[in-house]
N, C-alpha and C positions, 0 to 999 in steps of 0.2 A: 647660469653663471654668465657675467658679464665682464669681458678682459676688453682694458683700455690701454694698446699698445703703443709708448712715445718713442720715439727716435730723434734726436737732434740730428740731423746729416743726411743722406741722398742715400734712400734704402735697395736702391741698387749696389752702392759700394759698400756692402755690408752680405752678403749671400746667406749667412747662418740667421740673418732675421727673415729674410723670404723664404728659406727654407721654416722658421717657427708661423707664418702667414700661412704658408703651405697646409701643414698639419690644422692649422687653425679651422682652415674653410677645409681639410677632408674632414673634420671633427661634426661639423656643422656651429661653432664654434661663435656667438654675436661678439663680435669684436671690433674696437671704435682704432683704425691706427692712425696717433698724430704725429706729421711728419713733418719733415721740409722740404720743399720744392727737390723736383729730383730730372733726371734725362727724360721721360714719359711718363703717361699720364696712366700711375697704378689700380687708377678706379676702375679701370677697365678689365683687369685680370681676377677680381673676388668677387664674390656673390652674398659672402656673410658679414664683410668687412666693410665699412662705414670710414670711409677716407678724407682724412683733414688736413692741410697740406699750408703750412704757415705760408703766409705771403713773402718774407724775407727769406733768401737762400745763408741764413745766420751763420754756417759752416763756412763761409767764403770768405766774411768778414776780416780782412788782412790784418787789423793790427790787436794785438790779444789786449791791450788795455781798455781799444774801443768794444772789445767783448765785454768788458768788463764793466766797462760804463752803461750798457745795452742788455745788461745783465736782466734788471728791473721788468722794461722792457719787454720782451721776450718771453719770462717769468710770468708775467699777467695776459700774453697773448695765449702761451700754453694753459694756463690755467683757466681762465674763461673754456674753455674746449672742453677741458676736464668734467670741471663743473658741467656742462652741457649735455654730457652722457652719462656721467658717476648716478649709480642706483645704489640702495642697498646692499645689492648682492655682488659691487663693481668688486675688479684687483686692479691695481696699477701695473703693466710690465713694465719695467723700467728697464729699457736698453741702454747701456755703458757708461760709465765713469761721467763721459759728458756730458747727456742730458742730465743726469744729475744734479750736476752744479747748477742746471738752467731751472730745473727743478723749487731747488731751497729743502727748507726745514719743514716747507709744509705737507709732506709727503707723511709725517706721523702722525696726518689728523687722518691720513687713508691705509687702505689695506694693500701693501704692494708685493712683489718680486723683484728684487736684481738682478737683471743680467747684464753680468760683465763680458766686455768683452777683449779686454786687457788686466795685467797684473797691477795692481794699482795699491802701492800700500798705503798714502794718503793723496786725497783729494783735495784740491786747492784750486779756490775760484780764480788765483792768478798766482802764479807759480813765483815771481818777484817781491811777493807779499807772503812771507810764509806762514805771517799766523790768519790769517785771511783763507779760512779751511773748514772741510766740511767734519761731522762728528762720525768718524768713521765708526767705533765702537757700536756706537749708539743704533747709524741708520745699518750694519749689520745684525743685530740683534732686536730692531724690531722688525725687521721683513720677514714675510713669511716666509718666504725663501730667496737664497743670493744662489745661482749659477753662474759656473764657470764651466769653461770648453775643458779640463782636463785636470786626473787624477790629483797631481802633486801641489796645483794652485789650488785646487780645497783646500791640502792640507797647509799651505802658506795662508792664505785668504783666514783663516779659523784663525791660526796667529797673530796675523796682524794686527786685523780686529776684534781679538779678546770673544770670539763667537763661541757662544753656546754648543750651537750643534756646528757641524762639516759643511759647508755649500754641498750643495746637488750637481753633480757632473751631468752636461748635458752636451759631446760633444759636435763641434760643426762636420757635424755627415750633411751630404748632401739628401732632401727631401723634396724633391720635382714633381710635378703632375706631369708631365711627358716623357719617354722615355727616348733616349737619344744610347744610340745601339753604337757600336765597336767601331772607326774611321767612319764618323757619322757625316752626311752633306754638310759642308760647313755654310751659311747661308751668309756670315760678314764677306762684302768682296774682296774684301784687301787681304784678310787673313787667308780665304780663298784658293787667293794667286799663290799666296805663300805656301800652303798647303801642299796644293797641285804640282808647284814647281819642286818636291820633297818627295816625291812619288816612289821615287828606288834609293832613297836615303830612310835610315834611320832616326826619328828625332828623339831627340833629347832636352826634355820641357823644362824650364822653369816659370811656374807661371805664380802673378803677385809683387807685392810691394818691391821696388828697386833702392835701395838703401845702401851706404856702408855696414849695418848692420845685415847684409845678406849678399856678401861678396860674391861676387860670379865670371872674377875674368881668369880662373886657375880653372874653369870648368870650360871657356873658351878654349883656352892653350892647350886643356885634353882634349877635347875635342878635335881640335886643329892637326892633331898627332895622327888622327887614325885617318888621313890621307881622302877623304870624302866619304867613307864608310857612313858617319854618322854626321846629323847638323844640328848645332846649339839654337833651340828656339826662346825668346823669351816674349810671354805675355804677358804687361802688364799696363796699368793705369797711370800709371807714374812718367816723367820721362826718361828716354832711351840714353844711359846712364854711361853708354857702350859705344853710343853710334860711330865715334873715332877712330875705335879699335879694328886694324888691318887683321880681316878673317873673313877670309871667302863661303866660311861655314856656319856665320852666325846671322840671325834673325830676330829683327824686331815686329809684335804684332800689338796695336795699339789696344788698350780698352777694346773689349766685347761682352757688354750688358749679358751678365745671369739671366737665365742658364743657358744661354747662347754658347756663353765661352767654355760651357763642357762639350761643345761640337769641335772645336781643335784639341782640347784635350783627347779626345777620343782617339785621337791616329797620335801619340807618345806613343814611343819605345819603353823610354825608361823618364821618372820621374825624379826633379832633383829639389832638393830640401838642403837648405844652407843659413845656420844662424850664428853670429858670434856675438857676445854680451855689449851694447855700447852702452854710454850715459847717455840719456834721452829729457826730456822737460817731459815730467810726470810721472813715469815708465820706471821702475826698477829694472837692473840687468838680468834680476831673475826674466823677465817677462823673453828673453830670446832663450835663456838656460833649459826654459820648460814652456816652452813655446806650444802651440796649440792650435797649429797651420788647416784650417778648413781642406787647403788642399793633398794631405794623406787622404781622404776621404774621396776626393776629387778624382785623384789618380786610380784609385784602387777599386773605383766603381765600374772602372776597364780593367783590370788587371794588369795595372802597368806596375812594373819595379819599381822601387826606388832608392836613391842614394842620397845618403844624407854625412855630416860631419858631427864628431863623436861630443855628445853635450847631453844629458839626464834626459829630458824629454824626447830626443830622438832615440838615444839606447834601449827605451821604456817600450817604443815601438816599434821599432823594426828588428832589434834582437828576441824578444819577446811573442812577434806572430811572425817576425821568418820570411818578413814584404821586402826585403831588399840589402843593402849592404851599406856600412857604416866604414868612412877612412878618417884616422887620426890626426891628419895635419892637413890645411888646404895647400895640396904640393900638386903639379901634375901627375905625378910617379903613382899615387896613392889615388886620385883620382878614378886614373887608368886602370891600377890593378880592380877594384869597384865595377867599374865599366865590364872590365873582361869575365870577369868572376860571375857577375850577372849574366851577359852571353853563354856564358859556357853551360848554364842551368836554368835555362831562362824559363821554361815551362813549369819548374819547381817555383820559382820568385813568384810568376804570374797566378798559379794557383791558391799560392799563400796572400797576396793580394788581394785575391776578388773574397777569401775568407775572412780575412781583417774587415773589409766591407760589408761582408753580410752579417755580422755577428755582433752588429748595435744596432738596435731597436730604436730609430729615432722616434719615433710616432709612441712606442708603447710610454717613454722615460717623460713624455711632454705629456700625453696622456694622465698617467702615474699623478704629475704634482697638479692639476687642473683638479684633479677628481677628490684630492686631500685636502683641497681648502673649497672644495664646492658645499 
């Protein structure tokens, strides 16, 4: 069998596709992945994998209408590739919403898979044009299969798009060939410092996108309450959303390239998880409701707790396998009570943690659908 992996965007800033590269090359796996320009240079990390890497960094392109016009483009640069490795026996993986549209219609003259990697109830090559859209029904029901990270966006995904069968839950665990152990060396220097200087504090992680859609300054001000006991860390890729904010207990750790950045995960205390429903271009609010955070998987592969605010996708997980503690309203008070609740039992949380983690099969589920269409 022959998988022809696309990604429109920098497959570093996507971890649940280097985790499915991962499984690929333990599989032994001939797989073509087309990419775009990304931080380094991936050919150097696989041995089964056959890397093509568009000359444009197309993800960067500022104005969405010149995406739009670039459309073409693009579309024949990907597909030239396509064509270049497609056999008989090829699958298309088609990684998220976005390469999609880059894609087109001509993906029903091949044999593919979807993977989504957001909740997306329709597709639209430019969101100011709304009949200017792709045939959702259609390219869900001829793929051989659509994936999604988690239970409940099957069963929306199925609705939306009029599908046949349920999508295949396939969620983002983390899948490494290195194994990075408990307060692992951390090798980024800057994170480092930050680290090191943490040494008789407690932290408290939030790591990932910085949004209004993932509020974080009521998890500052708890923090701030328990007098240096504990220090609010936040890693992400985005900018530092905070840096204003007067708190001698809070930290910024920029971007640190997969799977590097589970080596600060690794020294978390307790792990914090925060979504509220906004309007977004493209995106339904279900997409925060039932959210489907790689990093539960992240945290949990240390046995770190975690807390999160009360919304279906997080109730689903953490009432359900017993990783952590769930508060009502983003208040300090409620916070806190979270915080303490988890200290007081903390070797029960962490136990029930590292369980949630061992107890998906990511290799067996990728495995599973490879072998049904071989």
């Amino acid at each position: 069998m022959k998988v022809i992996t696309i990604l429109v965007g920098d497959i570093y800033a996507f971890p649940p596709v280097l985790n499915l590269l991962n499984v690929f090359e333990e599989l032994g796996i001939d797989n073509t992945l087309i990419t775009t320009k990304g931080q380094k240079n991936i050919k150097e990390d696989y041995q089964y994998t056959t890397v093509e890497e568009l000359s444009i960094v197309y993800e960067k392109i500022a104005s969405p209408l010149r995406k739009l016009i670039l459309i073409p483009k693009i579309r024949k640069d990907i597909w030239n590739l396509i064509d270049k490795y497609y056999k008989p026996d090829s699958v298309l993986w088609i990684v998220s919403d976005v390469t999609l549209k880059y894609l087109g219609n001509r993906i029903f003259e091949k044999k593919y898979i979807l993977h989504l990697m957001e909740l997306s109830e329709k597709i639209y090559y430019y969101h100011k044009i709304p009949w200017l859209k792709m045939d959702e029904k259609k390219i869900g029901n001829k793929a051989l299969e659509v994936i999604v990270p988690e239970y409940n966006r099957a069963h929306i995904i199925q609705a939306w798009w009029e599908m046949k069968n349920r999508p295949k839950v396939l969620p983002n665990k983390p899948y490494i060939t290195k194994s990075i152990s408990k307060n692992a060396v951390v090798e980024d220097e800057y994170a480092n410092r930050v680290i090191e200087s943490l040494k008789d504090r407690k932290i408290i992680l939030y790591q990932g996108i910085m949004s209004p859609e993932r509020p974080l300054d009521k998890f500052i001000e708890a923090v701030d309450s328990y007098d240096g006991e504990y220090a609010f860390v936040v890693m992400s890729n985005g900018k530092n959303l905070y840096e204003k904010y007067s708190s001698s207990n809070y930290y910024f750790i920029p971007f640190v390239a997969p799977p590097n950045h589970l080596q600060i995960t690794s020294h978390a205390y307790i792990g914090i998880l925060s979504y509220i429903p906004t309007k977004s271009t493209g995106y339904s609010p279900l997409n925060a409701l039932y959210c489907a955070p790689n990093k539960t998987f992240e945290y949990s592969m240390f046995g770190i707790p975690m807390i999160g605010n009360d919304i279906p996708g997080l109730r689903f997980l953490i009432e359900t396998n017993g990783v952590g503690e769930l508060f009502e309203d983003f208040s300090v008070e409620k916070i806190c009570m979270a915080i303490d609740k988890i200290s007081n039992d903390y070797q029960r949380y962490s136990e029930k943690s590292l369980e949630y983690f061992e107890q998906c099969d990511y290799k067996k589920i990728v495995k599973s659908i490879l072998q049904k269409y071989e």
